[in-house]
C-alpha positions as CSV (number, residue, x, y, z in Angstrom):
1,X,52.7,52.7,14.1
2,X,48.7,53.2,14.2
3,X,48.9,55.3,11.3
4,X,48.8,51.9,8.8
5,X,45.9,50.3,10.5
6,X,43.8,53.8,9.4
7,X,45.3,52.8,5.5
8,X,42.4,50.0,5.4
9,X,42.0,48.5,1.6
10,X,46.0,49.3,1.0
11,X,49.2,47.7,2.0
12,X,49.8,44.9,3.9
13,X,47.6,45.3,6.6
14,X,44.6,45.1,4.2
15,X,43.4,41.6,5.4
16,X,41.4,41.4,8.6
17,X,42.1,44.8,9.3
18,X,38.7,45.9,8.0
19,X,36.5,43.6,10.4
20,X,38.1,44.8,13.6
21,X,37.9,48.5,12.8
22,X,33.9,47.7,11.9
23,X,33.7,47.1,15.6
24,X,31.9,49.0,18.2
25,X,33.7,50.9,20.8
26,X,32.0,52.9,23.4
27,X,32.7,56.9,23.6
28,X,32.4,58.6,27.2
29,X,32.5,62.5,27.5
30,X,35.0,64.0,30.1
31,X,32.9,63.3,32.8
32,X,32.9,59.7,32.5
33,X,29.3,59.4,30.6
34,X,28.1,57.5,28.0
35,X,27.5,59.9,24.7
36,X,27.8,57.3,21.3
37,X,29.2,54.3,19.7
38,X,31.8,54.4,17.0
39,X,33.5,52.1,14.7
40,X,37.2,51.4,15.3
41,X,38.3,53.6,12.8
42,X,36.9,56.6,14.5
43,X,38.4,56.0,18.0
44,X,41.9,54.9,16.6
45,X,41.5,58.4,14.7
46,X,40.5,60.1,18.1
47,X,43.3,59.0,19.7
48,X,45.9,59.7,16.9
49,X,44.5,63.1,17.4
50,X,45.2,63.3,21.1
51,X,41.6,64.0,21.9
52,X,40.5,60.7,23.8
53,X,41.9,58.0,25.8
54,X,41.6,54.0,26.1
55,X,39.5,53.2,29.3
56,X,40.8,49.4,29.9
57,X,37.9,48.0,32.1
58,X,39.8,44.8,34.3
59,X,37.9,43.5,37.4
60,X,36.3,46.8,38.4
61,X,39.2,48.9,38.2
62,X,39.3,51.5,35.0
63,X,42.9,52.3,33.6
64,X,43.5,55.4,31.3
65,X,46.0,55.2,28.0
66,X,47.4,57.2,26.0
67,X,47.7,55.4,22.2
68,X,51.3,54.6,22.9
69,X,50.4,53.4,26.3
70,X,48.0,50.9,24.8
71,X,50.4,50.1,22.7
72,X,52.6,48.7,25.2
73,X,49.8,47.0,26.6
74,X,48.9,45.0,23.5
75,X,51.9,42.8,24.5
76,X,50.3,41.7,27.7
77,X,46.9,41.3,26.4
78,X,48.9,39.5,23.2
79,X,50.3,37.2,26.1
80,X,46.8,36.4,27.5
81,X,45.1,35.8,23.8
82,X,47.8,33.4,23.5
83,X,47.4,31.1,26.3
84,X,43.4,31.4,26.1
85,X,42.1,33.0,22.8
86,X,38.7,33.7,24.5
87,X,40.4,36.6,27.3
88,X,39.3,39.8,26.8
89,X,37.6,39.2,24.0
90,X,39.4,41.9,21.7
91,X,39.6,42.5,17.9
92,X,42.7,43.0,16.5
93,X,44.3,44.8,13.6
94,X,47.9,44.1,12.3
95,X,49.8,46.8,11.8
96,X,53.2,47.0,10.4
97,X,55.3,46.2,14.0
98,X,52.8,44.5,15.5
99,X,49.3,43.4,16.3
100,X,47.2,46.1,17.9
101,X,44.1,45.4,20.0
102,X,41.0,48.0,19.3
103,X,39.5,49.3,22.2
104,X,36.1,49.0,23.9
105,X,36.1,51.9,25.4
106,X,37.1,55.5,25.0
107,X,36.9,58.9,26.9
108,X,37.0,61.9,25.1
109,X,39.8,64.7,27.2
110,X,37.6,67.7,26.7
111,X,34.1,67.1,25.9
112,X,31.8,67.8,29.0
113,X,28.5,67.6,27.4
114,X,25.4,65.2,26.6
115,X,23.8,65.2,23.3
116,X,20.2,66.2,23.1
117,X,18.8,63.0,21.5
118,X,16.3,60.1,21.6
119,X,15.7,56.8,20.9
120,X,14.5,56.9,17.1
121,X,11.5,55.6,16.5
122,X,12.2,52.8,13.5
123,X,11.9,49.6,12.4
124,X,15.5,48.2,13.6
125,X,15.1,49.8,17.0
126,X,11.0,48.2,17.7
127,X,12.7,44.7,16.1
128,X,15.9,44.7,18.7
129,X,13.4,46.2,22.3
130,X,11.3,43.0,21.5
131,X,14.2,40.6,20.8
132,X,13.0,39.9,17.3
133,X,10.2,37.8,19.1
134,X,6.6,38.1,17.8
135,X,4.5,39.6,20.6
136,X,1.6,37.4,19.9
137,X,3.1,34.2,19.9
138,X,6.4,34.6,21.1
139,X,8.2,32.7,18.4
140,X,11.6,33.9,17.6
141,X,12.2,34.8,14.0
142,X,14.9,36.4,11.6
143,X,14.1,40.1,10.6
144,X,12.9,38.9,7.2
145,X,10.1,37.1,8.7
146,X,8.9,39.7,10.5
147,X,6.8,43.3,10.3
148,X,5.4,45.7,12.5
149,X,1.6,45.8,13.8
150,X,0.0,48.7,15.2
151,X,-1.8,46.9,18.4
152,X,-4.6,49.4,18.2
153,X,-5.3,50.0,14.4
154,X,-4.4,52.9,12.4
155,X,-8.0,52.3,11.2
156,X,-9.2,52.5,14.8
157,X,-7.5,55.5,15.9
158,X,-4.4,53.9,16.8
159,X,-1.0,55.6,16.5
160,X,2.1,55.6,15.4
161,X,4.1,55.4,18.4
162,X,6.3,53.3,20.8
163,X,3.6,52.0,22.4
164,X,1.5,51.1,19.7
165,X,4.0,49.5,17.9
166,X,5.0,46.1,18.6
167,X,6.9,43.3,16.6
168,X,4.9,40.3,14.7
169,X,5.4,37.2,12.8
170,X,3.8,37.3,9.5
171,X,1.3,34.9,10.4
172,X,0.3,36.4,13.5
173,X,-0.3,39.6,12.0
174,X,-2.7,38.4,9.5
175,X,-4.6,36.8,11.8
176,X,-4.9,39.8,14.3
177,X,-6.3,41.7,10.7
178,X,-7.8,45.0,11.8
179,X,-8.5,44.4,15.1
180,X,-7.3,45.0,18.7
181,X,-5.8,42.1,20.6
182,X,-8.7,42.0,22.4
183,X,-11.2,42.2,19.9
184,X,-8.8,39.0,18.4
185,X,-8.3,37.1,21.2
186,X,-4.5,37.7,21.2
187,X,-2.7,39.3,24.4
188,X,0.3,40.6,23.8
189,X,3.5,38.8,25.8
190,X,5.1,42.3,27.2
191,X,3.3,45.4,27.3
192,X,5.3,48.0,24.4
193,X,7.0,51.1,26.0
194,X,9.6,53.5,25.2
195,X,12.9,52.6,25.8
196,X,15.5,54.4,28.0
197,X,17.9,53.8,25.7
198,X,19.2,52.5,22.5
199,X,17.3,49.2,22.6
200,X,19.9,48.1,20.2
201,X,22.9,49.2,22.2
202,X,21.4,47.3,24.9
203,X,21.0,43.8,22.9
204,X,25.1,43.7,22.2
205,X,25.5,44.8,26.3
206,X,24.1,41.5,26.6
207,X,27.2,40.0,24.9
208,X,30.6,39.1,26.2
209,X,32.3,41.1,24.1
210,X,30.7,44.1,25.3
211,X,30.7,43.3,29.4
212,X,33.1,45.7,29.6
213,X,30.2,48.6,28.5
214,X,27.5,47.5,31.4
215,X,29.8,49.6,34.1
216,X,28.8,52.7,32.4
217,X,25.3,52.0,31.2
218,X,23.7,50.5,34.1
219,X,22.5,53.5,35.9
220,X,22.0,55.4,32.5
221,X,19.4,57.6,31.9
222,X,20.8,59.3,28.4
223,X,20.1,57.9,24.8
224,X,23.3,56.0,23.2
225,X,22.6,56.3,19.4
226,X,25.0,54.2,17.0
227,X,26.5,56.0,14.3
């Protein structure tokens, strides 16, 4: 039944089908921890492959399927879409029996281990740990509109780091010039650190859609990296 929904582009399963595979579904290791985010397509293909299972997340309690398993699911959670579209707060694909929700969550059956991996240090990552707000003014504005400043300057002997690296509205940054915040009469809002964890990962926690993640990223102290 899955095996059309991994046929994106062709068939008739082509429309919608390629929005709700785009979306993000946590992968835990075997002992329950988080390790990475995949698209749809990569868990469906990791459970057609009988190497993971869907974790269902429903008031605290965590249930384990197999892909058929979830199949036979899908009809209650079809039942619950139907009387309030905003439950669960699934993406579906249409296969060619029936409509198939894609998971949140995943566990991988024989994978023990923890990546060795960081936070990466980039542009994306500094704009999503400060929220896309300028650090001088605190004005929210779209990517676009914004750069990076080094809050000591490079031409001070400042670095390229985490904490030297904070995100700025246009305006703000050239009026700060080549100086320190002090030196410019600008404090920062929040003080720039490392992050535990994806900072980016931890923006679409904040969502809904993504409640169901928080139960297993809470207490984390790994890196979650999308891919």
């Amino acid at each position: 039944m899955v095996s059309a929904v991994l046929d994106r582009g062709t068939g008739p399963v082509a429309a919608g089908v390629a929005s709700a595979l785009d979306s993000h579904v946590l992968v835990l290791n075997k002992m329950w921890m988080a390790i990475r985010v995949v698209d749809g397509r990569g868990a469906f293909q990791l459970l057609c492959r009988s190497m993971a299972e869907v974790i269902r997340v429903d008031d605290g309690s965590y249930q384990g399927h197999t892909l058929e398993s979830w199949a036979d699911v899908a009809d209650t959670l079809r039942s619950l879409r139907k009387a309030d579209p905003g439950v669960a707060h699934y993406d579906w694909v249409r296969t060619v029996r029936a409509d198939l929700p894609v998971p949140k969550v995943i566990r991988l059956l024989g994978y023990d281990k923890l990546p060795a991996q960081g936070v990466k240090l980039n542009r994306r990552n500094i704009f999503a740990r400060d929220k896309n707000l300028c650090q001088y003014c605190g004005g929210s504005f779209p990517t676009s509109e914004l750069s990076l400043d080094h809050v000591v300057p490079r031409s001070q002997g400042g670095g390229t780091s985490w904490e030297n690296l904070v995100c700025s509205c246009v305006r703000c940054n050239s009026r700060k010039g080549g100086r320190t915040p002090k030196q410019a009469q600008m404090p920062l809002i929040t003080v720039p650190v490392r992050p535990r964890r994806n900072p980016v990962l931890s923006v679409r926690v904040g969502s809904a859609k993504y409640a169901s993640w928080k139960a297993f990223l809470d207490n984390a102290y790994w890196s979650v990296e999308l891919r």
